[in-house]
Steps between C-alpha positions, in 0.01 A plus 500: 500500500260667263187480711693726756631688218111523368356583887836786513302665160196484589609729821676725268168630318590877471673585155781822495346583206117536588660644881677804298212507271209519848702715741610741188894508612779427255665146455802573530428671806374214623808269426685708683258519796533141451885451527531717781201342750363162390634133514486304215310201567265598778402868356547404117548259234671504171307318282550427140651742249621706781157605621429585890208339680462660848320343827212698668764593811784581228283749345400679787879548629540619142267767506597543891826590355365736253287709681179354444240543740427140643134485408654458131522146521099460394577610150728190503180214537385416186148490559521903553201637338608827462773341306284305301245778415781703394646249263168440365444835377410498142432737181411567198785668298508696192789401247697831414812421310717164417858486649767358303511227780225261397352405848472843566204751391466857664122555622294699725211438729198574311337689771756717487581772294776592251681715713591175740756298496624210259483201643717164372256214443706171467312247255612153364572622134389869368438401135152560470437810773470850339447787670165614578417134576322433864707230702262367817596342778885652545662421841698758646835378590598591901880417410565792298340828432316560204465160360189313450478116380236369229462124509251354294447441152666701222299674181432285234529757234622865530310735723229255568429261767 
C-alpha cells in the first residue's frame, strides 16, 4: 500500500505553492480554478498539512482553465534555466535602518542610489547589522516583491564582519 502511495507522489511533483509563485496568479484563484475543473486524485493530491501537489496533466488543465497560453507549462520543469538563473540572482546590499522585527533590516542595492527604493533583507538574527554595513551575497526572493534573503553567517561584533 505505501509503495503505490510513494509511486502516486512521485507523479504529483508540482507544488500549488511554487505553481502560484511561477505563473504569478493568486492562490486562491487557483483553488477555485481547482474546485471548479480538476479531479482530485488524477489532477491533484492533498498531501500533508493540507498542501496541494499537482501532476504535469493537472497543471496544464489548471492553467487551461485560467487563460494561460499552453506553452506555459515549460516554466513548470524544474530544470528551467531561466528559472534557475533568475533565482540565482544575487547582491550586495547596503544596511539602512533596523526594523523592530528582528529578522528584518531595510537595505538598498549598493549600486544604486539613495533616491531608490528600500528593500527588506531577511537575515537569521539582526543583532549585530548597523546601517551603513555592506551585506554580500543577498538573494532576491521571486515570491514576493521587494524582499531579498541573506543566508550565511551573522556579524560577530557590531558593524563588522
Amino acid at each position: 500500500m505505501t509503495t503505490t502511495m510513494n509511486q502516486q507522489r512521485s507523479t504529483f511533483e508540482i507544488d500549488e505553492n511554487e505553481l502560484a509563485a511561477k505563473i504569478g496568479v493568486d492562490r486562491r484563484r487557483i483553488a477555485d480554478t481547482r474546485r471548479e475543473t480538476l479531479t482530485s486524485g488524477k489532477d491533484f493530491i492533498r498531501v500533508a498539512r493540507g498542501r496541494i501537489s499537482y501532476s504535469e496533466e493537472g497543471a496544464a488543465r489548471l492553467m487551461a482553465a485560467l487563460g494561460l497560453p499552453s506553452d506555459a507549462t515549460s516554466i513548470l520543469t524544474k530544470n528551467n534555466g531561466a528559472c534557475q538563473e533568475q533565482a540565482r540572482e544575487t547582491a550586495t546590499l547596503i544596511v539602512v535602518c533596523l526594523t523592530r522585527n528582528r529578522r528584518i533590516l531595510m537595505a538598498r542595492e549598493k549600486t544604486a542610489g539613495k533616491n531608490s527604493p528600500m528593500l527588506r533583507l531577511v537575515v537569521p538574527r539582526s543583532d549585530f547589522f548597523w546601517p551603513g554595513m555592506e551585506v554580500p551575497g543577498c538573494r532576491r526572493d521571486r515570491t514576493s516583491i521587494g524582499l531579498w534573503r541573506y543566508q550565511g553567517r551573522c556579524p560577530r561584533k557590531r558593524g563588522k564582519w
